[in-house]
C-alpha positions in Angstrom: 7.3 23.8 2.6 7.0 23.9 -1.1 10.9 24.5 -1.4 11.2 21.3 0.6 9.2 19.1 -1.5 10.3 20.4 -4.8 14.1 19.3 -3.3 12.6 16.1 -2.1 10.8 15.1 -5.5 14.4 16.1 -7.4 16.2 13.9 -4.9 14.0 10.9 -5.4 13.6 11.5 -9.3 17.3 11.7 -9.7 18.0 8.7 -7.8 17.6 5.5 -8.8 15.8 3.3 -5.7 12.5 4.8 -6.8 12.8 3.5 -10.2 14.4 0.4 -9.5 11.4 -0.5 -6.6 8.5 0.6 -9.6 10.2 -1.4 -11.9 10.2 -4.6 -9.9 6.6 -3.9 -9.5 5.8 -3.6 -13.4 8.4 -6.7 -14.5 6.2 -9.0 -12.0 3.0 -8.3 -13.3 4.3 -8.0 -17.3 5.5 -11.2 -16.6 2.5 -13.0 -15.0 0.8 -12.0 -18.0 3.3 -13.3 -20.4 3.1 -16.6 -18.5 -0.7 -16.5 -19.2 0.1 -15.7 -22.8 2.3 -18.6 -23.3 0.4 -21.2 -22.0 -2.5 -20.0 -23.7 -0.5 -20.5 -26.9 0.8 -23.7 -26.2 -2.4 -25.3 -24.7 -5.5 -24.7 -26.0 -7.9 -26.2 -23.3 -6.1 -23.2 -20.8 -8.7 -20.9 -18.9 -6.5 -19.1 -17.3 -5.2 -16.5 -20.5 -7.8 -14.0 -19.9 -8.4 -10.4 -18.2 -10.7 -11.6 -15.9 -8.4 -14.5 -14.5 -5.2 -11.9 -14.5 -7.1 -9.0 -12.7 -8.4 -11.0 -10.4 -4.6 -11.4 -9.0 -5.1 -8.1 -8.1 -8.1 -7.5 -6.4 -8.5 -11.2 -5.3 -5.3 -11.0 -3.3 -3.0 -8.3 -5.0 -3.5 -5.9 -2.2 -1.9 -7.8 0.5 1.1 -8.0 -1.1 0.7 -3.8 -2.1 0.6 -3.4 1.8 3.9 -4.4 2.2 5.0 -2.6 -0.9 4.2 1.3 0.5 6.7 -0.3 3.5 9.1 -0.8 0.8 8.4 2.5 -0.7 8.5 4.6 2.3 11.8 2.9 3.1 13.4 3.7 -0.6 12.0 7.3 -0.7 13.8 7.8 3.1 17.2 6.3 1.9 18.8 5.8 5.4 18.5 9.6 6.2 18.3 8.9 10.1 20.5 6.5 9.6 23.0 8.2 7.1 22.0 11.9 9.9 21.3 13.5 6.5 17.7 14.5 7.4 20.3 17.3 9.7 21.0 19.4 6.9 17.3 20.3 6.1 17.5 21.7 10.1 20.3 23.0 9.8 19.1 25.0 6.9 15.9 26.7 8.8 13.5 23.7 7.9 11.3 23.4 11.0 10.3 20.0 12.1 6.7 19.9 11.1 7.6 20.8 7.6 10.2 18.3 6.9 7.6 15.9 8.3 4.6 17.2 6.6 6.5 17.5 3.2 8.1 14.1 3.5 4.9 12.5 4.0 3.8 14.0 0.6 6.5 13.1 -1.1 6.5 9.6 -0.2 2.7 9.2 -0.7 3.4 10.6 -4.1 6.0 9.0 -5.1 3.8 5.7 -3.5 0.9 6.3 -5.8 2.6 7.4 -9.1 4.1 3.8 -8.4 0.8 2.0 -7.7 -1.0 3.4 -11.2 2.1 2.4 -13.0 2.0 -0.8 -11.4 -1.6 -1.5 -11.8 -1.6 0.3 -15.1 0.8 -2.1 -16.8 -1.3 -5.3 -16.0 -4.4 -3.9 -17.1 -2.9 -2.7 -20.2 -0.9 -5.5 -20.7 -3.3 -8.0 -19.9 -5.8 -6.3 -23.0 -2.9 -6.6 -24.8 -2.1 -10.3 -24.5 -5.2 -12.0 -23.2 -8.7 -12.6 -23.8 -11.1 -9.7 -22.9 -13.3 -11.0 -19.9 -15.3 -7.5 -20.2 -15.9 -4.5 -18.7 -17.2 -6.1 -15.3 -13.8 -7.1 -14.5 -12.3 -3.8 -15.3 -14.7 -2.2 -13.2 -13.8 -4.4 -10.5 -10.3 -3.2 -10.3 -11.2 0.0 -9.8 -13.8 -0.3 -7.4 -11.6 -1.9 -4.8 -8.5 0.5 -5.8 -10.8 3.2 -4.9 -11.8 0.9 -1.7 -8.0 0.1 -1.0 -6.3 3.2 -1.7 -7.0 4.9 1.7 -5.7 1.7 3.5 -2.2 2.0 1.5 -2.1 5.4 2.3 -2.9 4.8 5.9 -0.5 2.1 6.1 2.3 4.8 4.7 1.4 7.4 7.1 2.2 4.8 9.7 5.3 3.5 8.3 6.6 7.5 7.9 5.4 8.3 11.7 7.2 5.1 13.1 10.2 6.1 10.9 10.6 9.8 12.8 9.1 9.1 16.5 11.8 6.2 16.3 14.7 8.0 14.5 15.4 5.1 12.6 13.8 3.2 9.1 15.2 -0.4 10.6 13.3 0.3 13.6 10.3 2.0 12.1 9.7 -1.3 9.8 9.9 -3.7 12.3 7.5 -1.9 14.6 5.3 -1.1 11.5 5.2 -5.2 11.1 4.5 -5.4 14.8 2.0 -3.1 14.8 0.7 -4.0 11.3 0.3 -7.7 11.4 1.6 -8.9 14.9 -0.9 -6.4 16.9 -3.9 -7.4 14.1 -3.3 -11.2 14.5 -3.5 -11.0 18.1 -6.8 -9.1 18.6 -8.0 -11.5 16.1 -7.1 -14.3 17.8 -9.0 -12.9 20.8 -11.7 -11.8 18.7 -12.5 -15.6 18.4 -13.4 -15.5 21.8 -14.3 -12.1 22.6 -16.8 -10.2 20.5 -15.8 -6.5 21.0 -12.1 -7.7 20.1 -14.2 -9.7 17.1 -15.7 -6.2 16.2 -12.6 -4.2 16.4 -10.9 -7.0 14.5 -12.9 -6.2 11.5 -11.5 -2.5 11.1 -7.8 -3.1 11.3 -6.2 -2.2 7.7 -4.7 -5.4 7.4 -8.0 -8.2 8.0 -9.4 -5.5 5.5 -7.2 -6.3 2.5 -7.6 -9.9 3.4 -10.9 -10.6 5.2 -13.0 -12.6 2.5 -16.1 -15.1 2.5 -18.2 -17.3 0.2 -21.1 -16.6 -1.2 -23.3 -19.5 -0.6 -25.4 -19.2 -3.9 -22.7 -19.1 -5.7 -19.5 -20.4 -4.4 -17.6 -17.8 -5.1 -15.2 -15.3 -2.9 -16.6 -12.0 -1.8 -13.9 -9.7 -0.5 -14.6 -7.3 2.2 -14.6 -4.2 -0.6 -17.4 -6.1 -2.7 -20.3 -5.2 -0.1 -21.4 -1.9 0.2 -20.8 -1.9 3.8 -17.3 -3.7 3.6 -16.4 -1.5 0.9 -17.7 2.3 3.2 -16.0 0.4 6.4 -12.5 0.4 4.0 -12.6 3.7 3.1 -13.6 5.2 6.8 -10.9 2.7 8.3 -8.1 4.4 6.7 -9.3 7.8 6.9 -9.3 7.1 10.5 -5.9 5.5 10.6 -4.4 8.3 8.6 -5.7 10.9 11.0 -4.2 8.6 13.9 -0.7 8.3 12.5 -0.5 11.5 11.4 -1.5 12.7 14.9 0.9 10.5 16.3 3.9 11.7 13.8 3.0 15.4 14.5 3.4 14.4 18.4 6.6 12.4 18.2 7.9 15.2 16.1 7.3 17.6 18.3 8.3 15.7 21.4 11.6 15.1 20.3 14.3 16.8 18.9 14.6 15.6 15.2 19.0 16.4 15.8 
């Protein structure tokens, strides 16, 4: 196992689709907050230059968008192996089929959270850099609904890794990680409208997590899901659920089939 993930991490660090999909990441978000800078510059009257405005991009909305990135990263760390039948030579070599599975998984959640911090790091340091200082409070907010969020994005690459091996292909493992991800989640909350247990199970689905929201009526403003204490618990046990549930199912689709 541990031979198989120090090959793994030496593949994806000497390769460049890892650093090319964090890099994307980190040029969008430098350059939001150079936008902010400039206007700020140019036009006095502009609210928008600050910290508070900037990181509010993130946990207003950011994670939506972050969803669909560990789909992107789980397809970059994979590299076409089913495609390419490289993922035969690990084996071919003695590697059993819960290991390659087990110690891809880490790699990719790895390599999906080193991305993440570098990501989010940049536009928090970034944004101190070049914008007005909105305080603490919105700092801390960041962080409260990255440690809210975090066990959705790694729930949502569990699933994406499981789909790519029980289907032996990454095209086929992200289309059915959209089905299941947004297609399946739009359609029980369409139902939910009408049904109330499809309205309850609605409201644990990873995706109307990251971007379920309402008003507060005192003060107008949005309140994401992660903000209340029992929105933010509900996150956090939602994915720890879905991770043991796509795991489970991985393990069984491994096992099932013949990775050859």
């Amino acid at each position: 196992m541990i031979n198989f993930i120090k090959s793994e991490l030496y593949r994806v660090f000497h390769t460049k689709g890892f650093y090319l999909f964090t890099g994307f990441g980190v040029v969008m978000v430098l350059a939001m907050n150079l936008v902010l800078w400039m206007c700020g510059l140019n036009t006095p009257e502009f609210r928008y230059n600050t910290t508070g405005f900037a990181f509010s991009m993130l946990y207003y909305g950011g994670f939506q968008p972050i969803l669909f990135m560990t789909l992107g990263i789980s397809t970059v760390i994979f590299s076409g192996e089913f495609k390419n039948k490289t993922i035969n030579n690990s084996i071919a070599f003695g590697c059993s089929a819960k290991t390659h599975f087990i110690g891809k998984l880490l790699v990719t959640l790895l390599c999906s959270l080193i991305c993440m911090l570098v990501t989010e790091g940049t536009l928090i340091g970034s944004g101190y850099l070049l914008l007005q200082d909105s305080g603490p409070a919105e700092t801390a907010k960041v962080i409260k609904a990255t440690i809210a969020c975090t066990p959705i994005l790694i729930c949502s690459v569990c699933a994406a890794v499981s789909l790519f091996y029980i289907l032996r292909s990454e095209v086929k493992g992200m289309w059915a990680w959209l089905v299941l991800i947004i297609g399946v989640t739009a359609v029980i909350t369409l139902f939910g409208m009408k049904f109330e247990p499809m309205r309850q199970l609605s409201r644990w689905l990873i995706y109307n997590l990251v971007v379920e929201n309402s008003m507060d009526p005192a003060t107008g403003m949005t309140v994401m899901v992660w903000e209340t204490s029992e929105g933010f618990y509900r996150c956090i046990l939602a994915g720890v659920i879905g991770i043991l549930v796509f795991v489970t199912a991985g393990l069984a689709g491994v096992y099932k089939r013949d990775l050859k």
